[in-house]
Each structure stands twice: as structure tokens, then as C-alpha cells.
C-alpha positions, 0 to 999 in steps of 0.5 A: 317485468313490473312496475307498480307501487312504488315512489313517483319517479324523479323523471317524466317518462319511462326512466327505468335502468337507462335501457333506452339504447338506440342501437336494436330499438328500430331493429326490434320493432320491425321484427315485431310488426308480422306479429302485431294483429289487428282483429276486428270487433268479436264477442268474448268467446267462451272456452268449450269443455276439454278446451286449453285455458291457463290454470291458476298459477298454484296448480302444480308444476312441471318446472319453472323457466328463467333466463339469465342476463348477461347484456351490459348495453341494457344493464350497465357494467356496473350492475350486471353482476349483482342481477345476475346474484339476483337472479341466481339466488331466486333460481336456486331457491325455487330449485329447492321446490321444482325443477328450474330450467334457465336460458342462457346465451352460450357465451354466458351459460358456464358462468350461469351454471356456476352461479345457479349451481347443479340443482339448475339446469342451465341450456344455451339453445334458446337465445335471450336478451334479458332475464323477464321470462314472465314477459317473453316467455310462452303461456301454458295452457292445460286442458284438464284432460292431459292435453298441454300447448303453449301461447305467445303473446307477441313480445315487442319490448314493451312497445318496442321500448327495448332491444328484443330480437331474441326474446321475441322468439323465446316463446316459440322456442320454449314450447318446441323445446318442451314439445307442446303445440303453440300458437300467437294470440291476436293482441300483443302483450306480456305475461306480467300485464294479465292475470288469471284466476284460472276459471274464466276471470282475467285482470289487466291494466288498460295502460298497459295493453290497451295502448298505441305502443302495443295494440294500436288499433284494438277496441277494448272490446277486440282486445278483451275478445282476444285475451279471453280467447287466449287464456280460456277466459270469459272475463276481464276485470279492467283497470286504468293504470298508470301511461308512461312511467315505466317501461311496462306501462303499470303491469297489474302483478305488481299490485293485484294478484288472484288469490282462488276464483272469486278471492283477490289481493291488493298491495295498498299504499301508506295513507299518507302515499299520494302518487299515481302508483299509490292512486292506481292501487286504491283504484285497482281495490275499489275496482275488484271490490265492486266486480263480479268473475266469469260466473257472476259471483262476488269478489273478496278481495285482501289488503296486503300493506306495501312498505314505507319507502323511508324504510327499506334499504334502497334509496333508487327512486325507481325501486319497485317494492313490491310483495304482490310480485311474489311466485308461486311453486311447488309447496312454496312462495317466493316473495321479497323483503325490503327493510322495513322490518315491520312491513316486511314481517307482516307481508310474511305473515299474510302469506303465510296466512293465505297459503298455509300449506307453502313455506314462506321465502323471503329472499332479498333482491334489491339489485332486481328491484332497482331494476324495477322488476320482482321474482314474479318477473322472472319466473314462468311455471310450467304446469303439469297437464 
């Protein structure tokens, strides 16, 4: 789940869907604290040849996996069925491309498979509590060999913003589903928050994992260590982000994606956009303009221009329009539009540029964005070995 690059919100703190229920957050974060480790100082450990990293998210993939809602403690009576059509519409639509498994509670599944239709494969063996599989779901990892495992990366609700007792378990699941090897990471994290170009370079926001409410006592240099080690990397490009105004603390998939080694994008606000997300993304272009990745090579880095928020459909001041937040599939991309016809167009436009062997989706998804999430959010590929 993300949330950057959008409108400052008309309430201090994280003020996102009125998820904040007391009933699970204490519970959440008792299960979550075996997991949460503290590693000493360590250098950044280099993956060896025929080592698991994580690829670049448009390899090709086995499937992609989701999973479906169906909490109104955390989304309300009022606004569950419209993300569960959100969440529907992207199933099917990535469906056309690769196979979509979705998770779904068993009292919830016959009307997942309903909506998601016979093209989704719909189990109710691995519980959830909420639909952001990018964040609770297992990160694959490929060896280039043939070789596939799986990493958790400890989900605790975001610092333990949210109830999360299932989820907390989702990625251990998946990979004993999909019968892979798995392992936790040293840090704790999702999978939203991190981002890999699939050849020794990350990027990430300081506000996000290097923070009290998930990795309390890490040094930047532990915690970069125990990413590195987790991805099969040798390089985080760091940001500072943004503290405490969503739930994800500024998670980087929202603003900066990783094009190819050495090739990045950046959704950019309007000029005349002077919040902290809109600072956060001129901050996180000149940061990238000026790095180098894992091999010492220069960053090109692409402006993807955001909407103007006076023109798109939803008036929520935490709605997240974001296009960065888009999936990549199978011979396709899977972004939104918000009704800003021309930015909406030109956003169309230069992914078709970027990706020229994709089709191009454009889906609308107002009630996830409401939500504060995007499709990227809700999705994790599957890579093939």
C-alpha cells in the first residue's frame, strides 16, 4: 500500500480510511514482535554467483497473487463493495495476461469467485486480513539457475498501525503453497516500501523503514545490510520521505520505479504543488539524478507528470493518484486514470513509450485510490525460475 503524491491531508497524522480500530492493534503487535530483529553493524554483503536475488518486476511470470477484502472493521460497510469491484476489475484484468491466484477468507471466497470470475483462481486456505499483497505477500527470489525461494519481510501493519494477525502469516503460506524454501529477512518491511532494478540496486524511503515503528534499533547501515542480503543486492539509493502522514510512512512505489539497470522513473508534481509529498518527489528526482547503481554507472532518470488534483474525479483529500503505482505482467501494464483527461492520456502515453512491447491498461480504480492504495499495491508477480 502507498501512499505518496497526493494532496496534504486535511488531518495531521496517518488519517487514512478510519483504519485505526483499537480491537487487534495490540494483539498485531505481540505476534509481530518474535519476528522483529535487531541485527548488529555488518558491511553490505554481496550476493555469490548462483545466489537468490529478486529480479526486475518485468521478467516473466508464473502468476500473480492477490487477495481479497471482506473486513468492514477496516473499511467500513459503506466502502467495502466498491474495493472489493476495485479489486475484482484489476484481478480480471491481469487474468488476461498471466494466471491470478487470489486469497480469500473461506466465508468470503464464493463471492470473491463470483466477482473475479472463472479466469481467477480463487483459494480460501490462506487467511487474510486486507487485500495489499505487495506488502504481506512473500518476495520471490530467483537464482538464474532454475532455483526459486521466497522472503518474508515481517509485516506488522505498518508499525503495527493495523490489525494484522493473518497477513502476518500470508507470506510464509504462500511460499509453502507454492512449495518454495522461505526465509525472514533481518529488518522489517514491506513490499511496497523497497524497490529493485534486479541487478544489485534498491531504492526506499528512510521514513518508511528506517523508522521507530519498524526497525527501532537499526543503524541505516544495519538496515541497508540486511536488505541488501535480502534482495541479492548491493546498493540502496536512500530517500528521506515523508514521517507519519499515511499509514505506510511514504512508501517509494508510489513516486519512484525502476525502469532497467541504470533507468528510472519519477512521477513529478505540478509546479505550482508545494506539499510534503510534492517536495518528497522533487527530492527523490534529484536524489536519483545525482547516484550511481550497484556498478557504478549513472542514473537516467523519467518524469512521469502526476495529475492536477482540481481535475480528477475524486474530491477525498487522501486520494492517491498515482500513475508510478502501475503492474507489470505479462506482455502488459496495469496503471490507473483519475480524470484529468490530459494527464491521464500523456501518462498513457509515456508507458507506451517506456514499454513498447506492453498493451497499455488504463483501469479506474477510484474507490482503492480513496483507499490510498494503487494496483501496484495489490499485486505480487511470481516470477518464473
Amino acid at each position: 500500500m502507498s501512499d505518496s503524491t497526493r494532496r496534504t491531508p486535511s488531518a495531521p497524522g496517518p488519517s487514512r480510511r478510519g483504519f485505526l480500530t483499537a480491537a487487534g492493534l495490540t494483539a498485531a503487535g505481540v505476534a509481530l514482535a518474535a519476528v522483529q530483529r535487531s541485527a548488529g553493524a555488518a558491511p553490505v554483503r554481496r550476493p555469490a554467483v548462483g545466489a537468490h536475488r529478486v529480479p526486475a518486476e518485468d521478467v516473466r511470470h508464473t502468476r500473480t497473487w492477490m487477495a481479497w477484502p471482506d473486513s468492514t472493521a477496516i473499511w467500513g460497510r459503506g466502502a467495502l463493495a466498491g474495493i472489493q469491484a476495485d479489486i475484482a476489475l484489476i484481478a480480471r484484468t491481469v487474468a488476461r495476461y498471466e494466471p491470478v491466484v487470489m486469497c480469500a477468507n473461506p466465508a468470503s471466497a464464493a463471492r470473491a469467485r463470483s466477482q473475479c470470475g472463472t479466469a481467477v483462481t480463487v483459494i480460501s486456505s490462506i487467511p487474510v486480513d486486507d487485500c495489499w499483497m505487495r506488502d504481506s505477500g512473500p518476495v520471490f527470489r530467483t537464482d538464474g539457475a532454475g532455483g526459486l525461494d521466497a522472503v518474508g519481510l515481517n509485516f506488522n501493519g505498518w508499525g503495527r498501525k493495523q490489525a494484522h494477525t493473518k497477513d502476518a502469516l500470508v507470506a510464509e503460506r504462500i511460499a509453502a503453497y507454492t512449495g518454495v524454501p522461505f526465509s525472514h529477512a533481518e529488518f522489517v518491511g514491506e513490499g511496497g516500501a523497497i524497490e529493485q532494478d534486479g541487478a544489485g540496486t534498491l531504492m526506499a524511503t528512510r521514513s518508511s523503514l528506517l523508522n521507530r515503528n519498524r526497525n527501532p534499533q537499526m543503524s541505516e547501515r544495519t538496515l541497508t545490510a540486511g536488505m541488501c542480503a535480502a534482495y541479492g543486492a548491493s546498493k540502496v539509493i536512500w530517500f528521506d520521505g515523508v514521517y507519519g502522514q499515511d499509514i505506510t510512512d511514504d512508501h517509494v512505489d508510489a513516486t519512484s520505479r525502476f525502469l532497467a539497470p541504470g533507468e528510472a522513473l519519477v512521477q513529478m508534481p505540478l509546479a505550482t504543488d508545494n506539499d510534503a509529498y510534492a517536495e518528497d518527489a522533487r527530492q527523490q528526482h534529484r536524489v536519483l539524478t545525482e547516484s550511481t547503481t550497484a556498478t557504478g554507472g549513472p542514473m537516467d532518470v523519467t518524469r512521469l507528470q502526476g495529475p492536477d488534483y482540481a481535475r480528477i474525479r475524486s474530491t477525498d483529500p487522501d486520494f492517491l493518484a498515482s500513475y508510478a503505482n502501475y503492474y507489470l505482467c505479462n506482455g502488459a501494464v496495469i496503471c490507473a486514470h483519475f480524470g484529468d483527461s490530459r494527464a491521464d492520456a500523456a501518462a498513457k502515453a509515456t508507458l507506451a513509450r517506456l514499454y513498447p512491447d506492453r498493451t497499455i491498461e488504463q483501469l479506474n480504480i477510484d474507490r482503492l485510490g480513496t483507499g490510498g492504495g494503487g494496483i501496484h499495491c495489490v499485486t505480487q508477480q511470481q516470477p518464473v525460475p
